[in-house]
C-alpha positions as CSV (number, residue, x, y, z in Angstrom):
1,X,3.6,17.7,1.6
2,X,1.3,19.5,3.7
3,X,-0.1,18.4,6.7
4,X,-3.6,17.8,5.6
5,X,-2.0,15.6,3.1
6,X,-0.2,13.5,5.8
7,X,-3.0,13.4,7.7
8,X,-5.4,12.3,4.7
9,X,-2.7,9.4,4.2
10,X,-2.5,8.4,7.5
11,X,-6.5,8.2,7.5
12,X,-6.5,5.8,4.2
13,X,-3.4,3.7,5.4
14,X,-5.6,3.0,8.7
15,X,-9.1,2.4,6.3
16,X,-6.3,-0.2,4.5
17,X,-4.7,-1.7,7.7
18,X,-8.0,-2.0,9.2
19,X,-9.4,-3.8,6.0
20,X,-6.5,-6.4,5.6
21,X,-7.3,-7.2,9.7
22,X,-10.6,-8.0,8.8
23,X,-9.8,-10.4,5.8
24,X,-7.4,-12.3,7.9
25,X,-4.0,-10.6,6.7
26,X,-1.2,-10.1,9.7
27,X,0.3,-6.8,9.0
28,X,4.0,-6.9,9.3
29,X,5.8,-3.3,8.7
30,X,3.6,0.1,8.4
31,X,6.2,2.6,6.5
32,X,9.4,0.4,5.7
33,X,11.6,2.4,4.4
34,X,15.0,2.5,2.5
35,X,17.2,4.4,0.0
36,X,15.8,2.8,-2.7
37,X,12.0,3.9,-1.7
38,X,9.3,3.0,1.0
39,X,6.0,0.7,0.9
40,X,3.4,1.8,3.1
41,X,2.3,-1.8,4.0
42,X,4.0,-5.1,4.0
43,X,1.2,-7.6,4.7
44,X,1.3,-11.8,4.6
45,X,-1.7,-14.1,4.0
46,X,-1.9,-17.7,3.2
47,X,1.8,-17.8,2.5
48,X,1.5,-14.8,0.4
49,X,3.5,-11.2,1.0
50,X,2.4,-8.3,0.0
51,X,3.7,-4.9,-0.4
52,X,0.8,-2.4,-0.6
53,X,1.1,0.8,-1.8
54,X,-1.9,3.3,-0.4
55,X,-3.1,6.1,-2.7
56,X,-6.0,8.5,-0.8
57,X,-7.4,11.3,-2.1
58,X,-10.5,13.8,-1.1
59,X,-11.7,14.3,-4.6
60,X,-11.2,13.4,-8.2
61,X,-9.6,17.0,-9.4
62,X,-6.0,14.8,-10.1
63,X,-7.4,11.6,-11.0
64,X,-8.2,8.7,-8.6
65,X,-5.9,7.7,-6.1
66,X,-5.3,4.2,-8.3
67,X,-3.8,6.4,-11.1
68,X,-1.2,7.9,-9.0
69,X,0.5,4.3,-8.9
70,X,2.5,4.5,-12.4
71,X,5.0,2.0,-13.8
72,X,7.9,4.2,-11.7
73,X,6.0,3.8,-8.6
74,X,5.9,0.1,-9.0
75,X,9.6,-0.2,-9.7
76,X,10.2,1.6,-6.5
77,X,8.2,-0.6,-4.6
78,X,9.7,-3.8,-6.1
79,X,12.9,-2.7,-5.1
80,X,12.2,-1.9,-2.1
81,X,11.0,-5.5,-1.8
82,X,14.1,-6.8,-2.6
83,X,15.9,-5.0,-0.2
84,X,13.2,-5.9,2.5
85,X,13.6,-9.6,1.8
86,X,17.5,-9.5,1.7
87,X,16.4,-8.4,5.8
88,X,13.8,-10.7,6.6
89,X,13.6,-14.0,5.2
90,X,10.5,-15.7,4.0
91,X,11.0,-18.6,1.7
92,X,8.7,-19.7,-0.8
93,X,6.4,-17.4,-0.2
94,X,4.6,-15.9,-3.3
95,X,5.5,-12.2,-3.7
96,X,2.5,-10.0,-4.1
97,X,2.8,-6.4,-5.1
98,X,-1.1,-5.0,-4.1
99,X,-2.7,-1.0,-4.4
100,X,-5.2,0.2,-2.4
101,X,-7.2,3.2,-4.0
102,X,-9.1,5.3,-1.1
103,X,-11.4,8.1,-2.2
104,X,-12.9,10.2,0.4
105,X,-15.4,12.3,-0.9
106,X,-18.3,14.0,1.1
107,X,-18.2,11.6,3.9
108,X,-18.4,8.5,1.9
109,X,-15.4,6.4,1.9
110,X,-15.0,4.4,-1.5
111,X,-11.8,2.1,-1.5
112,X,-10.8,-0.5,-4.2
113,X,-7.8,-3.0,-3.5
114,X,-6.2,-4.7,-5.9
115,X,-4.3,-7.4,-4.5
116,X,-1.9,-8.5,-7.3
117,X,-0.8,-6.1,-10.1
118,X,2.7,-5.9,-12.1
């Protein structure tokens, strides 16, 4: 991954982090990561988790960022979960898996969140 592409993720993770802040989520882990993958955001709200998976892209040429988060990637992430909540305990809490798409594109920023998909 090149470092313009770190950099563009790092930009839409902090468009995302700043966004959940502002609709009263408490972020809890930026980056967890395990063997079994990594989530870019572990979030909770109203007794809801959520592990957010960030896609940001500078322009359409491969898809939007939304398409990028395939049936594999979603598997990852749900294990992943499960490995986060054999760590850290949160009983009955709903379990949320949530995508952020960030497209930025000529100095306009257009994001999308989707806050529950399987």
């Amino acid at each position: 991954m090149s470092l313009y592409q770190k950099n563009l993720g790092k930009i839409g993770e902090n468009f995302a982090i700043d966004f959940l802040k502002s609709h009263n989520f408490s972020v809890l882990e930026k980056n967890f990561r395990s063997r079994l993958g990594e989530i870019d955001i572990i979030a909770k709200k109203d007794h809801c988790l959520y592990f957010i998976e960030v896609k940001t892209r500078s322009n359409l040429n491969h898809g939007a960022p939304y398409e990028a988060v395939n049936k594999r990637k979603i598997y990852h992430i749900k294990k992943t979960a499960q490995f986060y909540l054999l760590k850290n305990k949160f009983e009955d809490y709903k379990l949320k898996v949530a995508v952020f798409s960030i497209l930025i594109e000529d100095n306009k920023v257009d994001v999308k969140f989707w806050d529950n998909i399987d």
